[in-house]
N, CA, C and O atoms as a Tinker XYZ file with bonds, in Angstrom:
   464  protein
     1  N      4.666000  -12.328000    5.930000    73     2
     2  CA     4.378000  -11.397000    4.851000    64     1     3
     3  C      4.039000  -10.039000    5.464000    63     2     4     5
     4  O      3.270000  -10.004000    6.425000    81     3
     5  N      4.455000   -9.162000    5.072000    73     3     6
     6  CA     4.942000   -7.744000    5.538000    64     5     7
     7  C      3.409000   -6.974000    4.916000    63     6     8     9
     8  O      3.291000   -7.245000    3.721000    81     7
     9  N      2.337000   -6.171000    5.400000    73     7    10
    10  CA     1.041000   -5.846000    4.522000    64     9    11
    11  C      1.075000   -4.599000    4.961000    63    10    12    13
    12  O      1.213000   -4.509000    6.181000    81    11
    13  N      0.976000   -3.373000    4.233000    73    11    14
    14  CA     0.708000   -1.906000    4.554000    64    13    15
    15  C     -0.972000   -1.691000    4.806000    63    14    16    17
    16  O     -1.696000   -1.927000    3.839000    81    15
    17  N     -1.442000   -1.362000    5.757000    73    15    18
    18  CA    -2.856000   -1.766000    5.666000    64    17    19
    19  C     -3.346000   -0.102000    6.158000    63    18    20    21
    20  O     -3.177000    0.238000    7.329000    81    19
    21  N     -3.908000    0.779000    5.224000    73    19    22
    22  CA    -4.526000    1.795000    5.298000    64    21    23
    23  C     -6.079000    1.841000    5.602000    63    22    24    25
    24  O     -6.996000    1.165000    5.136000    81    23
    25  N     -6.073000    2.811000    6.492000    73    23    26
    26  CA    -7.296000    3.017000    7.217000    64    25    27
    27  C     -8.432000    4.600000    7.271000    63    26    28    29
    28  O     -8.162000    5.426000    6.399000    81    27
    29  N     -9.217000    4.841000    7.915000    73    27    30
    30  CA    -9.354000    6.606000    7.434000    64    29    31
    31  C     -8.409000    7.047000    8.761000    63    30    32    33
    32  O     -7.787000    8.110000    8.779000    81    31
    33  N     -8.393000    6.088000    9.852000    73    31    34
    34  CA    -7.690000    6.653000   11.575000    64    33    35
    35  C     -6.225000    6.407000   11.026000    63    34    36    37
    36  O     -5.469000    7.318000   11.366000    81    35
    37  N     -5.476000    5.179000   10.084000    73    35    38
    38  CA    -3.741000    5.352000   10.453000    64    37    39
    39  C     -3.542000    4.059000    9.229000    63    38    40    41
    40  O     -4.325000    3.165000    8.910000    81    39
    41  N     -2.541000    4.296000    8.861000    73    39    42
    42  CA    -1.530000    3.659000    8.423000    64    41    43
    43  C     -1.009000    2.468000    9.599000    63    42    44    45
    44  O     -0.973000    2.679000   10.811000    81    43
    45  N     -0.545000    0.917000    8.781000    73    43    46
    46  CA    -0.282000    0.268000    9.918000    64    45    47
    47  C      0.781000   -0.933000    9.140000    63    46    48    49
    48  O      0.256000   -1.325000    8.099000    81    47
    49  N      1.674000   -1.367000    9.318000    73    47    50
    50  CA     2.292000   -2.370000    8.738000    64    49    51
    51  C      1.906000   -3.859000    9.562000    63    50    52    53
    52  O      1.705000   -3.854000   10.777000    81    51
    53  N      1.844000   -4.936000    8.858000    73    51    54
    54  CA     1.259000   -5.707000    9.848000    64    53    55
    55  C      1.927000   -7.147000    9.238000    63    54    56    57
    56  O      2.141000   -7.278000    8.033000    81    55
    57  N      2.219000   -8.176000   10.203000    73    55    58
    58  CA     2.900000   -9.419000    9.406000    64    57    59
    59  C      2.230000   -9.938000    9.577000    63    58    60    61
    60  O      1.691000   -9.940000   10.684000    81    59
    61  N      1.693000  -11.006000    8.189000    73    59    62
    62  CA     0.866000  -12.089000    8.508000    64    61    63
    63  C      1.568000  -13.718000    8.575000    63    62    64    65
    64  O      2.619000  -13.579000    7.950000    81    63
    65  N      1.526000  -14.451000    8.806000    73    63    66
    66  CA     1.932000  -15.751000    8.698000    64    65    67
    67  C      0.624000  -16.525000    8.048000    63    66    68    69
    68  O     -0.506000  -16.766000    8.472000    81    67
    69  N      1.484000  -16.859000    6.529000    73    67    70
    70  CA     0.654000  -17.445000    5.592000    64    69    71
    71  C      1.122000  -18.554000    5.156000    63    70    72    73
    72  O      2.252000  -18.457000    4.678000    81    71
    73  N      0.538000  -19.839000    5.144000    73    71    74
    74  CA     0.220000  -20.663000    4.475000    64    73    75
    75  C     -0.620000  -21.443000    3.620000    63    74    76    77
    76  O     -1.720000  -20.959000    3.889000    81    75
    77  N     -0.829000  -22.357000    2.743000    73    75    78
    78  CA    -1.842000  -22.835000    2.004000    64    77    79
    79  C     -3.216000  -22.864000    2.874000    63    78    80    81
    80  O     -4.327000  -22.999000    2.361000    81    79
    81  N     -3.014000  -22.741000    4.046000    73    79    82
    82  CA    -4.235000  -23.247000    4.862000    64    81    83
    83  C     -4.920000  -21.785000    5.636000    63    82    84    85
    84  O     -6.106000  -21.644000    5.936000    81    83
    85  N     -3.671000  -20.652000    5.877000    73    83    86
    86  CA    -3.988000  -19.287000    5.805000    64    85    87
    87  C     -4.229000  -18.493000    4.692000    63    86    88    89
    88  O     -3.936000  -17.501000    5.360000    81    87
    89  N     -4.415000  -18.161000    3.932000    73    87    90
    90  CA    -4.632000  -17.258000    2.800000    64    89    91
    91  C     -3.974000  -15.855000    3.512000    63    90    92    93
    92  O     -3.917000  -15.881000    4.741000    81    91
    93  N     -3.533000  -14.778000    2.907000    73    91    94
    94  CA    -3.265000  -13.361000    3.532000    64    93    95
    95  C     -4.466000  -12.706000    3.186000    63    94    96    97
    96  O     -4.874000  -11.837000    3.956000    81    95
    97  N     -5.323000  -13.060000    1.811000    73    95    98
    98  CA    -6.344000  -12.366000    1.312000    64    97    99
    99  C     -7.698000  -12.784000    2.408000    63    98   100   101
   100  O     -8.564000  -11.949000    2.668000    81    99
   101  N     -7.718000  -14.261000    3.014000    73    99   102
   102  CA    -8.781000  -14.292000    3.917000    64   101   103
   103  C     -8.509000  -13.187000    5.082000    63   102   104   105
   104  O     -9.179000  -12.178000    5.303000    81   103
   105  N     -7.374000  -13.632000    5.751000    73   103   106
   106  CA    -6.710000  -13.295000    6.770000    64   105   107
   107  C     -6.983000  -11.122000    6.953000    63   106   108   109
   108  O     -7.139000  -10.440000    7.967000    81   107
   109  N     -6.939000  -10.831000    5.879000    73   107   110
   110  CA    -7.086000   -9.149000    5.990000    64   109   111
   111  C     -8.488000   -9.174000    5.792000    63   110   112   113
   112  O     -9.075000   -8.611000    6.717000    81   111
   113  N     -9.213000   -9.616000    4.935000    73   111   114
   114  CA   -10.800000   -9.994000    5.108000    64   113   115
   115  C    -11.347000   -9.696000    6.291000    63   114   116   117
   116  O    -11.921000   -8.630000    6.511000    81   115
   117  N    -11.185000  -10.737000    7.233000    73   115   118
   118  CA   -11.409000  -11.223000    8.545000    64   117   119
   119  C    -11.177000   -9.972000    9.302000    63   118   120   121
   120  O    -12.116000   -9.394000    9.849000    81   119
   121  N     -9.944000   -9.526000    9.355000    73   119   122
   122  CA    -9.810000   -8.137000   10.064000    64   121   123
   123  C    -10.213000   -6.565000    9.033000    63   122   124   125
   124  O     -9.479000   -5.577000    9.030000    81   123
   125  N    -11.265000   -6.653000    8.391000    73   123   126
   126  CA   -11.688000   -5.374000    8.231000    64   125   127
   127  C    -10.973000   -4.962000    6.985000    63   126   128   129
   128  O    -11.391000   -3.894000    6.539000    81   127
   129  N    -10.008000   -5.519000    6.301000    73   127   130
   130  CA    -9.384000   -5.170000    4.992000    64   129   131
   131  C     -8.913000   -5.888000    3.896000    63   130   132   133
   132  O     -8.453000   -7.029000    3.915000    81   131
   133  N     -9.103000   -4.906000    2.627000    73   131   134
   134  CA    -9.402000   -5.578000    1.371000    64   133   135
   135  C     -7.823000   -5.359000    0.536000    63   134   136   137
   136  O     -7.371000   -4.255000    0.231000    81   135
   137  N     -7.158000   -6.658000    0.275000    73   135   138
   138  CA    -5.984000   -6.850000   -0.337000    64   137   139
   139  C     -5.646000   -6.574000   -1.648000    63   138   140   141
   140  O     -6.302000   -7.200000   -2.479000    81   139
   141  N     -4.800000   -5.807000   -2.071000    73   139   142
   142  CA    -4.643000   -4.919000   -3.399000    64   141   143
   143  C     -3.958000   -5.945000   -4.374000    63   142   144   145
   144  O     -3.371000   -5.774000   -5.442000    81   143
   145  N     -4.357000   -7.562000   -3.312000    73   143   146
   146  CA    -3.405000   -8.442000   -4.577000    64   145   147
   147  C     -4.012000  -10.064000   -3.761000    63   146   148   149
   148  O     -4.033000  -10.311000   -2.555000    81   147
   149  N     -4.494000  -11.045000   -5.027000    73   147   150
   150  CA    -5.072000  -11.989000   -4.398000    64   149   151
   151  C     -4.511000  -13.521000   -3.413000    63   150   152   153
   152  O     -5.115000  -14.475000   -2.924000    81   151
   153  N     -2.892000  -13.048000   -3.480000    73   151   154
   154  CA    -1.727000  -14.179000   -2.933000    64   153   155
   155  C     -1.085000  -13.759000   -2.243000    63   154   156   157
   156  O     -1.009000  -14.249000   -1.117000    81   155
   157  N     -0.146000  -12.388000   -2.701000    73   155   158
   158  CA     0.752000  -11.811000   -1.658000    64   157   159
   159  C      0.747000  -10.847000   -1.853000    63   158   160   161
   160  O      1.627000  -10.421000   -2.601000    81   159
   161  N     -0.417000   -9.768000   -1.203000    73   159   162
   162  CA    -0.680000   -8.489000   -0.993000    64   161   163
   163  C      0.330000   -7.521000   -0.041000    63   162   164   165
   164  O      0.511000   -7.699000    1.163000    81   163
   165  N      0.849000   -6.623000   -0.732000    73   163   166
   166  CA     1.959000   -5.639000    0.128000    64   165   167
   167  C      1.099000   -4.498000    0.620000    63   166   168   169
   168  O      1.419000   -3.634000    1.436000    81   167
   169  N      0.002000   -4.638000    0.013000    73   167   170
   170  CA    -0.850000   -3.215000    0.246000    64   169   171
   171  C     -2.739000   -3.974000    0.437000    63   170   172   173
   172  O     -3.340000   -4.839000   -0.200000    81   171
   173  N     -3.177000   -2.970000    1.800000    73   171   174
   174  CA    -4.748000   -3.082000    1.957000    64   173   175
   175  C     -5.324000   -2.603000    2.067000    63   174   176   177
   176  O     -4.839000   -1.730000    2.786000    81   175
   177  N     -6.481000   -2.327000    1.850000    73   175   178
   178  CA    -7.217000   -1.151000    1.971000    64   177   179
   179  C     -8.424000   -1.135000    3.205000    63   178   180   181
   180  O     -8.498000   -2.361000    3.289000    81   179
   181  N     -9.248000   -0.733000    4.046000    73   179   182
   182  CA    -9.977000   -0.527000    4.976000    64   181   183
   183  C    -11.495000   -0.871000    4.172000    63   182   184   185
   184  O    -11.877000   -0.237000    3.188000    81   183
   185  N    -12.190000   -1.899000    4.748000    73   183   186
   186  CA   -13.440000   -2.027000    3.944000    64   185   187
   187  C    -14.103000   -0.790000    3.933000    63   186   188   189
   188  O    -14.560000   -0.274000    2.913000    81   187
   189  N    -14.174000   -0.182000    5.361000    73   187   190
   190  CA   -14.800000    1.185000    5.812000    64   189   191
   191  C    -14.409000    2.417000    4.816000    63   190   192   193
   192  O    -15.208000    3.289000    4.475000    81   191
   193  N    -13.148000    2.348000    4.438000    73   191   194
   194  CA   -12.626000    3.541000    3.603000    64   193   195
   195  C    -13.388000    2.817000    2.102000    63   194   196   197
   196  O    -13.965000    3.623000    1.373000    81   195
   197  N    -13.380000    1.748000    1.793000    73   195   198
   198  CA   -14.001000    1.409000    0.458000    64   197   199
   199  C    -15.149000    1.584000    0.307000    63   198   200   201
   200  O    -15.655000    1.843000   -0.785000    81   199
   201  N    -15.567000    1.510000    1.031000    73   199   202
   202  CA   -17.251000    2.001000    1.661000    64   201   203
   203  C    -17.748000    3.609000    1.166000    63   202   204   205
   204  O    -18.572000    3.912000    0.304000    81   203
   205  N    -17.152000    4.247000    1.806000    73   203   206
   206  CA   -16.488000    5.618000    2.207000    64   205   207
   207  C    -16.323000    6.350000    0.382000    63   206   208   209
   208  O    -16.679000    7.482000    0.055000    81   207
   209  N    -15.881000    5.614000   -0.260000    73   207   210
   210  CA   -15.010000    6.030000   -1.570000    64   209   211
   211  C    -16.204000    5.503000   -2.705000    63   210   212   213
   212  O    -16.774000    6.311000   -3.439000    81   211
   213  N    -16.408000    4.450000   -2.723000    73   211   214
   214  CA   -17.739000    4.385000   -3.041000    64   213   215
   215  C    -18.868000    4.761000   -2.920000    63   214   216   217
   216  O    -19.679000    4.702000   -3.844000    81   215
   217  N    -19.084000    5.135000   -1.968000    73   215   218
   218  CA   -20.117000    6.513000   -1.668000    64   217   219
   219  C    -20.010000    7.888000   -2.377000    63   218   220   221
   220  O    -20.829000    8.364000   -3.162000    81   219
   221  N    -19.071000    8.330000   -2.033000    73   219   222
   222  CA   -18.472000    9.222000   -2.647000    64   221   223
   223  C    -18.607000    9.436000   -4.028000    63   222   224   225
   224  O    -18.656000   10.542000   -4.566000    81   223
   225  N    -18.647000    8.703000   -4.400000    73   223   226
   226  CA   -17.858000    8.715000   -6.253000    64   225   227
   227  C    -19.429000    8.759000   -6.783000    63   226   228   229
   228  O    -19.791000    9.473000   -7.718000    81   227
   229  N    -20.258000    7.924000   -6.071000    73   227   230
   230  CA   -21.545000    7.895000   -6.610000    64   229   231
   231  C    -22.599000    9.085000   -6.371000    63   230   232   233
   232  O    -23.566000    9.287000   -7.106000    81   231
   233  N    -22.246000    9.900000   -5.150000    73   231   234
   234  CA   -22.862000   11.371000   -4.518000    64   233   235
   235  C    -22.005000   12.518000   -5.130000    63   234   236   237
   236  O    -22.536000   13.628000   -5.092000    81   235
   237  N    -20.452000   12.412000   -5.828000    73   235   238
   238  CA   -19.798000   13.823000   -6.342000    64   237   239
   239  C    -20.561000   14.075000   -8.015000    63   238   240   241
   240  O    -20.812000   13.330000   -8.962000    81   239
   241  N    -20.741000   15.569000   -7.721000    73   239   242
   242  CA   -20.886000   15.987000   -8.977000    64   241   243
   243  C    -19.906000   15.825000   -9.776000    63   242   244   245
   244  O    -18.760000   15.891000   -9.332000    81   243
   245  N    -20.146000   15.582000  -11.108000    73   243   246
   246  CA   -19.044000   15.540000  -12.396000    64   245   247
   247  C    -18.590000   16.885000  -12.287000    63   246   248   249
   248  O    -19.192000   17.946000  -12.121000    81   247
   249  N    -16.945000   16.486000  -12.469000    73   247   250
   250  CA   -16.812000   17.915000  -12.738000    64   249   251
   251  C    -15.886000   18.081000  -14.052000    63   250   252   253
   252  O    -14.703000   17.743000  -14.052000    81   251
   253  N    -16.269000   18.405000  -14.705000    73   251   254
   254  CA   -15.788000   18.544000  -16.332000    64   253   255
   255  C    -14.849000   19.579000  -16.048000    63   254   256   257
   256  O    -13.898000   19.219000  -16.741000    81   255
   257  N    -14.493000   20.644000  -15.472000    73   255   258
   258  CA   -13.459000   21.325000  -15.886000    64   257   259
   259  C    -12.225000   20.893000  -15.189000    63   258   260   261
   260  O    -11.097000   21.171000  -15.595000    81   259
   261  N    -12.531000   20.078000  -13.930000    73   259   262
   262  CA   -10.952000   19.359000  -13.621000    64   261   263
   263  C    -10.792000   18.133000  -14.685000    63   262   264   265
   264  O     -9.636000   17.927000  -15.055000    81   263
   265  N    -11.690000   17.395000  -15.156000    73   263   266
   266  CA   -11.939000   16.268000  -16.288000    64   265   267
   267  C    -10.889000   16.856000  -17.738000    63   266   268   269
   268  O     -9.891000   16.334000  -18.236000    81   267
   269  N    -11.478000   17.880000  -18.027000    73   267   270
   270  CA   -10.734000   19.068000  -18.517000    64   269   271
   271  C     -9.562000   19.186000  -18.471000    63   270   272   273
   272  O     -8.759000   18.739000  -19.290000    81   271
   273  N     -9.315000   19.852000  -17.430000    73   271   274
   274  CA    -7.700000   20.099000  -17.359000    64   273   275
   275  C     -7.036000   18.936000  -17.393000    63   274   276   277
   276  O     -6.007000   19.058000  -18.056000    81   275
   277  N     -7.135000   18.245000  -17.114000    73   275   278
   278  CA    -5.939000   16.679000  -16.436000    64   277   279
   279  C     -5.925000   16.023000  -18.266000    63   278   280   281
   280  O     -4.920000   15.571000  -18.814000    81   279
   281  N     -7.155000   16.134000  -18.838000    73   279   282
   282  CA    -6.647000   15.734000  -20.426000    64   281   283
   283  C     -5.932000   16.774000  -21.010000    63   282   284   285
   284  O     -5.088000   16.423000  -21.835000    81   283
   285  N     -6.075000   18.183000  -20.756000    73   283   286
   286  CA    -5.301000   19.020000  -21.103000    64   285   287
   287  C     -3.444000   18.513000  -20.933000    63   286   288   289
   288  O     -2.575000   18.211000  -21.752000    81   287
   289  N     -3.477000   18.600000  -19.845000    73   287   290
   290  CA    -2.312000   18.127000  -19.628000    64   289   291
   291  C     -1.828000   17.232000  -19.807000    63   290   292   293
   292  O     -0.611000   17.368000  -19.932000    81   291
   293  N     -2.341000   15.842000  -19.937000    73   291   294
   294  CA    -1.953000   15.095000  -20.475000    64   293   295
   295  C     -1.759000   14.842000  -22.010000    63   294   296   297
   296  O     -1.055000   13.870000  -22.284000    81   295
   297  N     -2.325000   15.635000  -23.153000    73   295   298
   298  CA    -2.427000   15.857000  -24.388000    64   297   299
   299  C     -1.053000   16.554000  -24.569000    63   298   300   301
   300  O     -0.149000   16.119000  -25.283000    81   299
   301  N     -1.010000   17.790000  -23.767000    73   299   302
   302  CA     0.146000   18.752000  -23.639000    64   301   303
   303  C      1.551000   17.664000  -23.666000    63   302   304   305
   304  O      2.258000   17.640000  -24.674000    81   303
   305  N      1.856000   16.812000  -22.500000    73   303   306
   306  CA     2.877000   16.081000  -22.146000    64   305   307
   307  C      3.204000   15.220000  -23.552000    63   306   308   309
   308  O      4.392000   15.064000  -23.834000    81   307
   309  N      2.159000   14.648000  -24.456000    73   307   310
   310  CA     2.169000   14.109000  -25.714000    64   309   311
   311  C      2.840000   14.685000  -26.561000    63   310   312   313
   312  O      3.571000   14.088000  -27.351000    81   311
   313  N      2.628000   16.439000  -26.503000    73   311   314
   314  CA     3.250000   17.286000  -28.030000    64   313   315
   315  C      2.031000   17.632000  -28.408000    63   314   316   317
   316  O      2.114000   18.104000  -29.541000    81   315
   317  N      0.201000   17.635000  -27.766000    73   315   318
   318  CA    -0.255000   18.427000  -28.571000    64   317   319
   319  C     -0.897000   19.602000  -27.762000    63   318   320   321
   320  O     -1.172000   19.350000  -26.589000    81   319
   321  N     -1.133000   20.675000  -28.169000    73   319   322
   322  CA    -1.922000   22.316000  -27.541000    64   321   323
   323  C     -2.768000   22.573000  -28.181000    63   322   324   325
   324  O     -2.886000   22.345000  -29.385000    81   323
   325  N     -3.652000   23.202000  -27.324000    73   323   326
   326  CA    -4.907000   24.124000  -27.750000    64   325   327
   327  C     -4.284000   24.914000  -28.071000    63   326   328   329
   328  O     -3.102000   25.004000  -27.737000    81   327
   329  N     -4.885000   25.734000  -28.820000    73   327   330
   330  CA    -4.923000   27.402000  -29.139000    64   329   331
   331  C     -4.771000   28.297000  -27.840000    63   330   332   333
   332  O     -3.829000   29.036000  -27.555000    81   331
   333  N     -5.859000   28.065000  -27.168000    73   331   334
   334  CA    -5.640000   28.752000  -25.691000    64   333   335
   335  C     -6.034000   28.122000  -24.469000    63   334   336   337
   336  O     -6.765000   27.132000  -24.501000    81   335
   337  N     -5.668000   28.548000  -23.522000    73   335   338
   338  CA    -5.909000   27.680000  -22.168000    64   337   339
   339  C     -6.915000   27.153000  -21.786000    63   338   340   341
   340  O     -6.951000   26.108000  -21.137000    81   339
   341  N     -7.929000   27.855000  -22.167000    73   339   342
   342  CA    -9.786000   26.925000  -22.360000    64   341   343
   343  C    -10.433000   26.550000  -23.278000    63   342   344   345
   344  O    -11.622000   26.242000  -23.189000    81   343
   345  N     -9.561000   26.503000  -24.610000    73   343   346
   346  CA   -10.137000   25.839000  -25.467000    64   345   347
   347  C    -10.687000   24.512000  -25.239000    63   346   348   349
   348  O    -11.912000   24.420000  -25.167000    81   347
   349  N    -10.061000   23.605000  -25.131000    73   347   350
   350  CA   -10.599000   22.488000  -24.570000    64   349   351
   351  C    -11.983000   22.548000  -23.739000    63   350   352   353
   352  O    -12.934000   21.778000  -23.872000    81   351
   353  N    -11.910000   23.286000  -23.138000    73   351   354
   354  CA   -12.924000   23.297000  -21.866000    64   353   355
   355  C    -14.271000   23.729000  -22.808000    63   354   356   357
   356  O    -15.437000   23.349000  -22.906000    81   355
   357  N    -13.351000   24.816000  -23.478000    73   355   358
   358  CA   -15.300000   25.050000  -24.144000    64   357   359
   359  C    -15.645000   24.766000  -25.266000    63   358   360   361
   360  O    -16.517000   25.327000  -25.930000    81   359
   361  N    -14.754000   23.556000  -25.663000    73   359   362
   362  CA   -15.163000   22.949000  -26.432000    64   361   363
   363  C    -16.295000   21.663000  -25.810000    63   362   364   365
   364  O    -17.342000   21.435000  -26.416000    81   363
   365  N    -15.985000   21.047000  -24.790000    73   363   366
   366  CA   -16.214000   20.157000  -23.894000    64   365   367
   367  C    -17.686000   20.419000  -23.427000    63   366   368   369
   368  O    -18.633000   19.640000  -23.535000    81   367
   369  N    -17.683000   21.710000  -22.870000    73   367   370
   370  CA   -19.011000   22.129000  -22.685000    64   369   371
   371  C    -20.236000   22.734000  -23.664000    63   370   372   373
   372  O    -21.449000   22.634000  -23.476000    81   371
   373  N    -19.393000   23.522000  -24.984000    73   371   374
   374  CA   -20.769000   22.941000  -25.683000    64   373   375
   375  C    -20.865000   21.512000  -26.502000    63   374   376   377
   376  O    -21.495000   21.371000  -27.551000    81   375
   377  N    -20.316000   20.749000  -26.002000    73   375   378
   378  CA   -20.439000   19.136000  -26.835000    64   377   379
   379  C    -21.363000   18.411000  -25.509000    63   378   380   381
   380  O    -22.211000   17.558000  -25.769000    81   379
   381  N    -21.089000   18.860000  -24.065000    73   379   382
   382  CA   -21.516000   18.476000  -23.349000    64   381   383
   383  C    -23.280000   19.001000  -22.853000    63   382   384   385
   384  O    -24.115000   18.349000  -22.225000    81   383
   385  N    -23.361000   20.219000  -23.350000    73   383   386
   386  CA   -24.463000   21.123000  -23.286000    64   385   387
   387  C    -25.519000   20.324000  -24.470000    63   386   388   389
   388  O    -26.703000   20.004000  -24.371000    81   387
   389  N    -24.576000   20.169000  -25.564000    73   387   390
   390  CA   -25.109000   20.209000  -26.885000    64   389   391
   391  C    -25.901000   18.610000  -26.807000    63   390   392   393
   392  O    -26.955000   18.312000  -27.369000    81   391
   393  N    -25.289000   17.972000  -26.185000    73   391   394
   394  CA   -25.564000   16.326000  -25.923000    64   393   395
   395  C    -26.567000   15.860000  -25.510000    63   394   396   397
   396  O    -27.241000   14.978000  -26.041000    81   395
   397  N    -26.901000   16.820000  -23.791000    73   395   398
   398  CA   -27.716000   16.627000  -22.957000    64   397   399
   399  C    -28.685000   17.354000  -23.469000    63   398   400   401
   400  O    -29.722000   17.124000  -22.846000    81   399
   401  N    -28.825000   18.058000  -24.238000    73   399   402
   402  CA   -30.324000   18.808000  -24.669000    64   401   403
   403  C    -30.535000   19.754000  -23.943000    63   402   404   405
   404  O    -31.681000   20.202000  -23.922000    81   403
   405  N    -29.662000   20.270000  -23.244000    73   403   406
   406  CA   -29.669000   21.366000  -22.472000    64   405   407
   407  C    -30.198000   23.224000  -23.073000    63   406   408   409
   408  O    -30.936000   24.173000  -22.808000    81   407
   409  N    -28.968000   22.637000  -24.185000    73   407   410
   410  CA   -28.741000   24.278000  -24.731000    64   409   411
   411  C    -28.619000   23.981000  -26.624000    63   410   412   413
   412  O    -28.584000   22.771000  -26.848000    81   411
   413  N    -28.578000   24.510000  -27.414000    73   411   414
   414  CA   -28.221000   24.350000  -28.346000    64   413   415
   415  C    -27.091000   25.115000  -28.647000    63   414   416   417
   416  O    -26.780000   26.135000  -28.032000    81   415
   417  N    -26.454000   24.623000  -29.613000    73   415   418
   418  CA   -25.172000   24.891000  -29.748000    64   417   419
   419  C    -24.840000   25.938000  -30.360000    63   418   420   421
   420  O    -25.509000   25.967000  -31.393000    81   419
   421  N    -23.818000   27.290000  -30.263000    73   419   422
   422  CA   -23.564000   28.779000  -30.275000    64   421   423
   423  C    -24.588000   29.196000  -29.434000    63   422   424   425
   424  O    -24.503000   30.423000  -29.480000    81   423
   425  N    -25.443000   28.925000  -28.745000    73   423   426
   426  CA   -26.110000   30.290000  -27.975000    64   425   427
   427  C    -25.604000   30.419000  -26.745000    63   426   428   429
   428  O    -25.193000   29.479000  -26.066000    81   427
   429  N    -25.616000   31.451000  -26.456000    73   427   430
   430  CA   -24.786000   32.360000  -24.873000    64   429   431
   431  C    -25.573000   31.380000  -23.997000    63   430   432   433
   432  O    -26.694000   30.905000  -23.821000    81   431
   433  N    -24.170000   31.362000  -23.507000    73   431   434
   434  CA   -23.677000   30.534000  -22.093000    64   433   435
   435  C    -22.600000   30.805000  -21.057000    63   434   436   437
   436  O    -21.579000   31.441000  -21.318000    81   435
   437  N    -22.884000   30.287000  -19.862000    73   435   438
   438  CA   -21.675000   31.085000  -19.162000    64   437   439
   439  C    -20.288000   29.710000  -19.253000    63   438   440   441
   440  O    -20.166000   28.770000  -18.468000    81   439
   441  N    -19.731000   29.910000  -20.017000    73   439   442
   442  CA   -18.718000   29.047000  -20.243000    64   441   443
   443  C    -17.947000   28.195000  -18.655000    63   442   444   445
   444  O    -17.496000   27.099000  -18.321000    81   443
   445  N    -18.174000   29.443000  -18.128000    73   443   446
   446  CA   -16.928000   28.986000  -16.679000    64   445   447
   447  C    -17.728000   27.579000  -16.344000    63   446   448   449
   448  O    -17.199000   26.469000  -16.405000    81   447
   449  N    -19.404000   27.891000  -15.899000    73   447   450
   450  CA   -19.990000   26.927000  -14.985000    64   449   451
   451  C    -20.771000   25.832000  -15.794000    63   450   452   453
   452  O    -21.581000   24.989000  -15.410000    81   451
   453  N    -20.155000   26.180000  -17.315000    73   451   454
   454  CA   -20.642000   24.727000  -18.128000    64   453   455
   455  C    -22.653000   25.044000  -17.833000    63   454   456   457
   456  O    -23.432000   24.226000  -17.342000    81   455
   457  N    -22.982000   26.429000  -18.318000    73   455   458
   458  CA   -24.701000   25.930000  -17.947000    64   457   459
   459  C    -25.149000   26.682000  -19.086000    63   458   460   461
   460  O    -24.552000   27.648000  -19.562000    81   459
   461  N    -26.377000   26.128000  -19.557000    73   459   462
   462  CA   -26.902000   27.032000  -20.614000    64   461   463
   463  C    -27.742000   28.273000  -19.863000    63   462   464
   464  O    -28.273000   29.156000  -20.537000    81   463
């Protein structure tokens, strides 16, 4: 079985020889990586990079205006538009302002950085 096994140092293709008594999912385990499939995984991932990514995700700030755009665009690809290119966005941020108890809603704000 043929396994693409990604790392943060390299990319690596690697054959395993599997049987009922090998698993491929133990078998990448054992060496440091986590199988993108529980029988016959073509793809693995690096525990270290899962590590790594999970960290991550839990230390990045939210960021609502790329959150923003990517529904923008994806709404767009559907057939539907804003009015204008940040509508969305500031709509987002005073619903998001308005939510957290931050700010109340119509009073001046700097739209770009989402802050009351």
């Amino acid at each position: 079985l043929w396994v693409l096994c990604i790392s943060m140092e390299q990319l690596e293709e690697v054959v395993l020889t599997v049987c009922p008594c090998h698993l491929a999912a133990i078998q990448l385990v054992e060496h440091g990586f986590f199988p993108c499939a529980p029988l016959f995984p073509t793809l693995a991932v690096s525990l270290n990079m899962l590590e790594f990514v999970a960290s991550l995700f839990l230390h990045m700030a939210p960021n609502e205006r790329a959150w923003a755009a990517t529904l923008v665009e994806y709404l767009k690809a559907c057939g539907y538009e804003f009015a204008t290119r940040d509508s969305f966005q500031l709509m987002l941020c005073e619903c998001t302002c308005a939510l957290s108890g931050a700010c109340s809603v119509g009073q001046g704000r700097d739209y770009l950085n989402c802050a009351g």
